[in-house]
mmCIF file of the C-alpha atoms, coordinates in Angstrom:
data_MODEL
# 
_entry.id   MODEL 
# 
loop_
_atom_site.group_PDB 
_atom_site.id 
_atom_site.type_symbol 
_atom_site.label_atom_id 
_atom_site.label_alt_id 
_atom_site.label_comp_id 
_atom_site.label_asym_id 
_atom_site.label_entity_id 
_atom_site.label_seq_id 
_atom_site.pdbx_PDB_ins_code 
_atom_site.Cartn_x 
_atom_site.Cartn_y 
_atom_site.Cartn_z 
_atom_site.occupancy 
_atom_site.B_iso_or_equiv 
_atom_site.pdbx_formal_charge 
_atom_site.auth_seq_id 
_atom_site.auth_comp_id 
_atom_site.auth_asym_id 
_atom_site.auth_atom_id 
_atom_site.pdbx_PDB_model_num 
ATOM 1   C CA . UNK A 1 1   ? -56.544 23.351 15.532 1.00 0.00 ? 1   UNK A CA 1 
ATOM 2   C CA . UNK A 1 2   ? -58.857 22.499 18.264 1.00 0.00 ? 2   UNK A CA 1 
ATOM 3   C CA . UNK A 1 3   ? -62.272 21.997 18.009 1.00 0.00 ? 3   UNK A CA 1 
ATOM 4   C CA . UNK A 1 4   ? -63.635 25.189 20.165 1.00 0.00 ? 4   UNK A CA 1 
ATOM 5   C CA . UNK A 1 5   ? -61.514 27.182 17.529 1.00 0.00 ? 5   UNK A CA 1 
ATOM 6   C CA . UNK A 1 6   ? -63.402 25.312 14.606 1.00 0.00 ? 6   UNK A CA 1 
ATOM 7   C CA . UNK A 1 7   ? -66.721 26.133 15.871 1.00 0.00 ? 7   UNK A CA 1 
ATOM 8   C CA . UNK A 1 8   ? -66.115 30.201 16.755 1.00 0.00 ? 8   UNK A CA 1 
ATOM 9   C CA . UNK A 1 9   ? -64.364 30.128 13.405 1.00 0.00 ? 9   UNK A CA 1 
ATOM 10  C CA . UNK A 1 10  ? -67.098 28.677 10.961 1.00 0.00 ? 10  UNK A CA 1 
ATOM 11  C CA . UNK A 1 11  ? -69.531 30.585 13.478 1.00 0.00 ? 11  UNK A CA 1 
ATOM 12  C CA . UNK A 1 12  ? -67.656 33.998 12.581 1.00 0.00 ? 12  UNK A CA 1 
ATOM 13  C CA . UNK A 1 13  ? -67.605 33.242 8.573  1.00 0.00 ? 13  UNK A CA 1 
ATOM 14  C CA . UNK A 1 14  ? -71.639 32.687 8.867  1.00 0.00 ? 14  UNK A CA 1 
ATOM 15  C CA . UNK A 1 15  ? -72.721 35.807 10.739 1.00 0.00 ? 15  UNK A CA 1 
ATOM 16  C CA . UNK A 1 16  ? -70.029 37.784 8.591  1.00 0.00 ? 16  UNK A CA 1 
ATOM 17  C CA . UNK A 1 17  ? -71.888 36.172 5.319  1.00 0.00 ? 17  UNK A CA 1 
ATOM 18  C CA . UNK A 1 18  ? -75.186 36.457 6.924  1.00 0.00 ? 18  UNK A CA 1 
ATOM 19  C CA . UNK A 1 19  ? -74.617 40.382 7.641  1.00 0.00 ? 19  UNK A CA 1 
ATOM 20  C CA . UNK A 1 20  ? -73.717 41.149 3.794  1.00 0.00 ? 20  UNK A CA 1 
ATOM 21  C CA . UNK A 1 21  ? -77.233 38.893 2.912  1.00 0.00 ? 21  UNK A CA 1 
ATOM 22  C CA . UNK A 1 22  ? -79.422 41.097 5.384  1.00 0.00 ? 22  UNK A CA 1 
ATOM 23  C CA . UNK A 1 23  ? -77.067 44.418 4.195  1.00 0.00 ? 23  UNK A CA 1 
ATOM 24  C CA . UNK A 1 24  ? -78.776 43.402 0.787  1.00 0.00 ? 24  UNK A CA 1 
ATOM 25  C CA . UNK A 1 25  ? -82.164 43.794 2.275  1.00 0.00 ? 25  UNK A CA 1 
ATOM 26  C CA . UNK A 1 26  ? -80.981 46.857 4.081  1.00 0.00 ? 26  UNK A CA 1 
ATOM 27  C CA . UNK A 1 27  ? -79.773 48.940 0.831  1.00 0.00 ? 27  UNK A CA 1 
ATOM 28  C CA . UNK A 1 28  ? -83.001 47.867 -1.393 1.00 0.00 ? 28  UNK A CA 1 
ATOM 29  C CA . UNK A 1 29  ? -85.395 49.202 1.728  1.00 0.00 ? 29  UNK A CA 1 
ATOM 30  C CA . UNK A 1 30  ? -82.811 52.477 2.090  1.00 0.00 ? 30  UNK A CA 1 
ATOM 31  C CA . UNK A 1 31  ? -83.194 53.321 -1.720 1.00 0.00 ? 31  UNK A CA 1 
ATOM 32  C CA . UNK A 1 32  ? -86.969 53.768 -0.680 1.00 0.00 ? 32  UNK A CA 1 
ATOM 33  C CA . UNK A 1 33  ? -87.250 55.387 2.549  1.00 0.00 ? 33  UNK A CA 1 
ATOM 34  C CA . UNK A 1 34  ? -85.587 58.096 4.469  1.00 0.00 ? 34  UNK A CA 1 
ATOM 35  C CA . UNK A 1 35  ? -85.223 55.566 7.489  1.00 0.00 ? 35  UNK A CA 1 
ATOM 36  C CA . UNK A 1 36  ? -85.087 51.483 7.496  1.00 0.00 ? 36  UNK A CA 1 
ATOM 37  C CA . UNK A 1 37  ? -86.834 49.542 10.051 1.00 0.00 ? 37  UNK A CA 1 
ATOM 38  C CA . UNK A 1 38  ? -84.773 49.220 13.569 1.00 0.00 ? 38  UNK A CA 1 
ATOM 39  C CA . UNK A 1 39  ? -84.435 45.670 13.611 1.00 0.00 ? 39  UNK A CA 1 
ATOM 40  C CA . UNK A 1 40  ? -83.375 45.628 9.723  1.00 0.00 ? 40  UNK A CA 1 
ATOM 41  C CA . UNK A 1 41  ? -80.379 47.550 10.992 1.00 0.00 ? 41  UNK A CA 1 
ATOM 42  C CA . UNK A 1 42  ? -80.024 45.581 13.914 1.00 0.00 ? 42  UNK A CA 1 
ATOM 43  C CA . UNK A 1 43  ? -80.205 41.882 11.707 1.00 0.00 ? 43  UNK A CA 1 
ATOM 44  C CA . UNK A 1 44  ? -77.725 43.755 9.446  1.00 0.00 ? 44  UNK A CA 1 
ATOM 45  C CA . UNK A 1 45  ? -75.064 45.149 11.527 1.00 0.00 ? 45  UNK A CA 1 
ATOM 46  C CA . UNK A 1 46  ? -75.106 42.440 14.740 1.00 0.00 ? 46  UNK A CA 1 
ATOM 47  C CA . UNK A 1 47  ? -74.256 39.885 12.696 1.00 0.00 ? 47  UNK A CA 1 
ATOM 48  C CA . UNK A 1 48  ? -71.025 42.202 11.146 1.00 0.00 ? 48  UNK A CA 1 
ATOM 49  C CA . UNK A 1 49  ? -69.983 42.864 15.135 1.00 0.00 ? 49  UNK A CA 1 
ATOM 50  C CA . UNK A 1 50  ? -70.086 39.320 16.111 1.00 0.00 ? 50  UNK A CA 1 
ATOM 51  C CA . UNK A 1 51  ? -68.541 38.158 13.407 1.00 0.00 ? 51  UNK A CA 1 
ATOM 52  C CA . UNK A 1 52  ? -64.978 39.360 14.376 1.00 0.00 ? 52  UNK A CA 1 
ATOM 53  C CA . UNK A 1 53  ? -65.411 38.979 17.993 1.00 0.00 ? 53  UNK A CA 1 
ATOM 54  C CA . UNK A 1 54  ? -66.439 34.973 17.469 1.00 0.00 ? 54  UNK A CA 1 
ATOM 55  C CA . UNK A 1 55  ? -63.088 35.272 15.290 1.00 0.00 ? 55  UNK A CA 1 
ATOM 56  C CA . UNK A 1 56  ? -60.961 36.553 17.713 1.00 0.00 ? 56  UNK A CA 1 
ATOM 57  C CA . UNK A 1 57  ? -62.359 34.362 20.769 1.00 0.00 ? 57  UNK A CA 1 
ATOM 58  C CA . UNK A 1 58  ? -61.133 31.464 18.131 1.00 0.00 ? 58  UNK A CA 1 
ATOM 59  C CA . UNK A 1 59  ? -58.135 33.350 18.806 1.00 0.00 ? 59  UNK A CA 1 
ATOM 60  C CA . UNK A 1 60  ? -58.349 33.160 22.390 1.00 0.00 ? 60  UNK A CA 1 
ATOM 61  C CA . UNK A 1 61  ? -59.144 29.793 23.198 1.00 0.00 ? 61  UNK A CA 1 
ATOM 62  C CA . UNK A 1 62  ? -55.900 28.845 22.155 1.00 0.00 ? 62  UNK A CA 1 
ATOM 63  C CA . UNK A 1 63  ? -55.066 30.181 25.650 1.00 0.00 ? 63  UNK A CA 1 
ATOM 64  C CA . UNK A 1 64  ? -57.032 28.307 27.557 1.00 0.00 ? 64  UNK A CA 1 
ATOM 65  C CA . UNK A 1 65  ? -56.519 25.861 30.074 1.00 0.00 ? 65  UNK A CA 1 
ATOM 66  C CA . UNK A 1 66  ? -59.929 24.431 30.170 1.00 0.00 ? 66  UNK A CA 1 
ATOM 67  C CA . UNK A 1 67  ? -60.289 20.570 28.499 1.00 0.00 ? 67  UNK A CA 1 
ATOM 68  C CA . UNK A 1 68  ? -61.459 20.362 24.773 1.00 0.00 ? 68  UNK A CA 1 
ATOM 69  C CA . UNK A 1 69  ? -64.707 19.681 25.522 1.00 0.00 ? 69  UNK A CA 1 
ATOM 70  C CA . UNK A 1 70  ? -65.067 21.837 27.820 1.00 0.00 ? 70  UNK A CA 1 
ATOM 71  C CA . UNK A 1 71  ? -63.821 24.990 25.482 1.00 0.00 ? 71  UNK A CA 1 
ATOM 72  C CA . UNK A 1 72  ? -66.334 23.807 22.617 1.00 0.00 ? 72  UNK A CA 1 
ATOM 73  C CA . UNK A 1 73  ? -69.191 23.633 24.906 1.00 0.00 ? 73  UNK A CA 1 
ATOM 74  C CA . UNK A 1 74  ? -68.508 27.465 24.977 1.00 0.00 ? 74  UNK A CA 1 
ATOM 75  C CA . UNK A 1 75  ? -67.781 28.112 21.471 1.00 0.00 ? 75  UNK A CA 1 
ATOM 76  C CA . UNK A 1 76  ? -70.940 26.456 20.778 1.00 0.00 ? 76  UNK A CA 1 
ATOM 77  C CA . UNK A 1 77  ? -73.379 28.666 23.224 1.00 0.00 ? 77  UNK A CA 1 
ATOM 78  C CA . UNK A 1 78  ? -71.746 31.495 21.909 1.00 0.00 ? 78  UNK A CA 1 
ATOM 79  C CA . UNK A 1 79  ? -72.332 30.468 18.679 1.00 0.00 ? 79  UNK A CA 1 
ATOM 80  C CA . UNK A 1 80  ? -76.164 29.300 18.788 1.00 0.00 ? 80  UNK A CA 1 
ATOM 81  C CA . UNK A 1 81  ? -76.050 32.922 20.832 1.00 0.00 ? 81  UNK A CA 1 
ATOM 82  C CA . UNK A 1 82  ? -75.399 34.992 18.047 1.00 0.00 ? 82  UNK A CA 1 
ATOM 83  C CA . UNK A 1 83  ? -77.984 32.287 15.738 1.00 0.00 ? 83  UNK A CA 1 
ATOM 84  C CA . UNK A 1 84  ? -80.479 33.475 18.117 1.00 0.00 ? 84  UNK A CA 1 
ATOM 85  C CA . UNK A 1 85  ? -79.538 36.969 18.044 1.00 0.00 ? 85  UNK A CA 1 
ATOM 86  C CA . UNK A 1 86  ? -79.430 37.545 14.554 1.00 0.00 ? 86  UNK A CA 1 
ATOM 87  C CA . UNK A 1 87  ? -83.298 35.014 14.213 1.00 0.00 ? 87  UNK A CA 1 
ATOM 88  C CA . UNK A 1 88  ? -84.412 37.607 17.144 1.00 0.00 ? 88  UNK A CA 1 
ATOM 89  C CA . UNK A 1 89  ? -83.844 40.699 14.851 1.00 0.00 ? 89  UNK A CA 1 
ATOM 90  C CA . UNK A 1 90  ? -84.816 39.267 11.371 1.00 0.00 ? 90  UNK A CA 1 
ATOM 91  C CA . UNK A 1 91  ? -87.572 37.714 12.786 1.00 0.00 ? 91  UNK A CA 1 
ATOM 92  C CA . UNK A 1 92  ? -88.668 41.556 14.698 1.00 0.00 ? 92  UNK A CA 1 
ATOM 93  C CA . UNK A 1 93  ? -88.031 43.245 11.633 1.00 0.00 ? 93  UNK A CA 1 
ATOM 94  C CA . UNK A 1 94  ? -90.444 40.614 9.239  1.00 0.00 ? 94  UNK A CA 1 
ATOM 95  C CA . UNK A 1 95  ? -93.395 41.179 12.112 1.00 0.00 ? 95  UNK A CA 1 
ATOM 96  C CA . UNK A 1 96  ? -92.819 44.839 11.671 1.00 0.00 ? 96  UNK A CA 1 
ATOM 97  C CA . UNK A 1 97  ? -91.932 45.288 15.167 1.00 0.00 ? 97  UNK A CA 1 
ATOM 98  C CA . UNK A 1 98  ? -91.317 48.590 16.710 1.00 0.00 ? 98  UNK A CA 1 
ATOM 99  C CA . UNK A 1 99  ? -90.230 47.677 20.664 1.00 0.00 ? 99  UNK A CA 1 
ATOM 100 C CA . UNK A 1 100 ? -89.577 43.978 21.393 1.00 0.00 ? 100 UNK A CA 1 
ATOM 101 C CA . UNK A 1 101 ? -89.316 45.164 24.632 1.00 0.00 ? 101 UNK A CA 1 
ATOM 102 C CA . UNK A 1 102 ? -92.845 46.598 24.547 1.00 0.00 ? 102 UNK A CA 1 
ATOM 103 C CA . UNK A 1 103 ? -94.901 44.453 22.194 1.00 0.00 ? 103 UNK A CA 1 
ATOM 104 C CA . UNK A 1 104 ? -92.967 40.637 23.558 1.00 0.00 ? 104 UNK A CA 1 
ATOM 105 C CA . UNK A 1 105 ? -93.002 39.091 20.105 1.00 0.00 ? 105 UNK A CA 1 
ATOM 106 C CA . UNK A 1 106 ? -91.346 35.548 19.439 1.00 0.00 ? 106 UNK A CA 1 
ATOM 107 C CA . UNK A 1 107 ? -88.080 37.553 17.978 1.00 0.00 ? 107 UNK A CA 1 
ATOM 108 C CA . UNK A 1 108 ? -87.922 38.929 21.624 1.00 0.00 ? 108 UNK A CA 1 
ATOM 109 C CA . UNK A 1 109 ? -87.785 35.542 23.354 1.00 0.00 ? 109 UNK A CA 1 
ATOM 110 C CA . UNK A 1 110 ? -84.853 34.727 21.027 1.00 0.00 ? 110 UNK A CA 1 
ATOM 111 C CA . UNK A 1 111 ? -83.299 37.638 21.781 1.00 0.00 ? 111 UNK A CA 1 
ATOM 112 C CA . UNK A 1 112 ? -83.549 37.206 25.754 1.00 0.00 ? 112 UNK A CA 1 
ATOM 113 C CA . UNK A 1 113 ? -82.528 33.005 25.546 1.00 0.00 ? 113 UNK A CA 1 
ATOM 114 C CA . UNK A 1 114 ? -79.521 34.606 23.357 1.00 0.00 ? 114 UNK A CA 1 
ATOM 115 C CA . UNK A 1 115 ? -78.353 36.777 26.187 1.00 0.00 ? 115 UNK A CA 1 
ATOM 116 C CA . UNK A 1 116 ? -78.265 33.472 28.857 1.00 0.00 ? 116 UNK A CA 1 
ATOM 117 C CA . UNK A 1 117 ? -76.293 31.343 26.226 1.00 0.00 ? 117 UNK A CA 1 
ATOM 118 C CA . UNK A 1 118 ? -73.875 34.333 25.272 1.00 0.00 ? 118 UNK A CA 1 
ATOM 119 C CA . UNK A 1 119 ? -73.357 34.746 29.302 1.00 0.00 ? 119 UNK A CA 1 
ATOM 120 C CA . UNK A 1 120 ? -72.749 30.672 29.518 1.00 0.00 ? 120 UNK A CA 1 
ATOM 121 C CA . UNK A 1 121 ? -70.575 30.852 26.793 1.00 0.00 ? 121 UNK A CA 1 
ATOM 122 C CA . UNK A 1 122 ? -68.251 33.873 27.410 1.00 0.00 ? 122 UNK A CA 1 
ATOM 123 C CA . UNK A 1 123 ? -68.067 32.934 31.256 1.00 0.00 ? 123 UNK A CA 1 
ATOM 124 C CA . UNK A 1 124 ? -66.691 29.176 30.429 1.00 0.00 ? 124 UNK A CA 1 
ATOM 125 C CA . UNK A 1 125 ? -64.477 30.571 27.521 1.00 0.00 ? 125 UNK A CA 1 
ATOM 126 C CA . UNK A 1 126 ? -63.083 33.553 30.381 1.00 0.00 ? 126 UNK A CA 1 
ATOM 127 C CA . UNK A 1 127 ? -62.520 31.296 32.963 1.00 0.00 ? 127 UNK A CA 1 
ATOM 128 C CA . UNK A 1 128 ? -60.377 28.700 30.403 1.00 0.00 ? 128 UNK A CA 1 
ATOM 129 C CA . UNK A 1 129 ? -58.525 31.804 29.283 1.00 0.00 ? 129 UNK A CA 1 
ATOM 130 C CA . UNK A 1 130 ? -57.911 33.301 32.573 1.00 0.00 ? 130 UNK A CA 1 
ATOM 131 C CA . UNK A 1 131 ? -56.597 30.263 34.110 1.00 0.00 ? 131 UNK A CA 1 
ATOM 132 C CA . UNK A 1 132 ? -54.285 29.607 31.246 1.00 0.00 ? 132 UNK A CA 1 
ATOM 133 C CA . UNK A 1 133 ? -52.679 33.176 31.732 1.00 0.00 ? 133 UNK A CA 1 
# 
């Protein structure tokens, strides 16, 4: 198994693991209130979406023509995008944030430096995949 497919795997298994950790949060605040936090939600269900899509891209690079070091270079943004991503949103929902896009709290910076590395990551992964069609 290459090494690109390594990294999106183990990357999958954590944000799948770290979803059902934050889904605790997310059922203890629910019994409570009528409405959880936006970012709770957003910590707790991100990680559950990019879970399967880092596990199928593990999938994908197995078609790609790119060279090993290369395809892991993209597996890894990808992965330390979705880190980010899911840091962003707990860290918005601890502060007790309402708009990241309004209030620019440190959660939003690792939101927005998540969106360049996913954008890295997904572009060098296409391309390998693309060419190996």
């Amino acid at each position: 198994m290459e090494a690109a497919a390594k990294v999106l795997i183990v990357g999958g298994v954590l944000n799948l693991a770290y979803g059902f950790f934050i889904g605790v949060f997310l059922g203890s605040v629910r019994r409570n209130e009528p409405q959880a936090p936006k970012y709770l939600i957003l910590a707790h269900t991100g990680p559950l979406m990019q879970g399967p899509i880092l596990l199928g891209l593990a999938v994908a690079v197995g078609l790609s023509d790119l060279s090993g070091w290369l395809e892991t270079i993209g597996a890894s943004l990808l992965v330390a995008s979705s880190a980010l991503l899911n840091g962003g949103n707990t860290l918005n929902w601890l502060q007790g944030v309402q708009d990241e896009f309004a209030e620019r709290p440190v959660g939003h910076a690792l939101t927005s430096a998540s969106a360049l590395l996913a954008t890295a990551g997904l572009a060098i992964l296409a391309v390998g995949v693309f060419a190996g069609l």
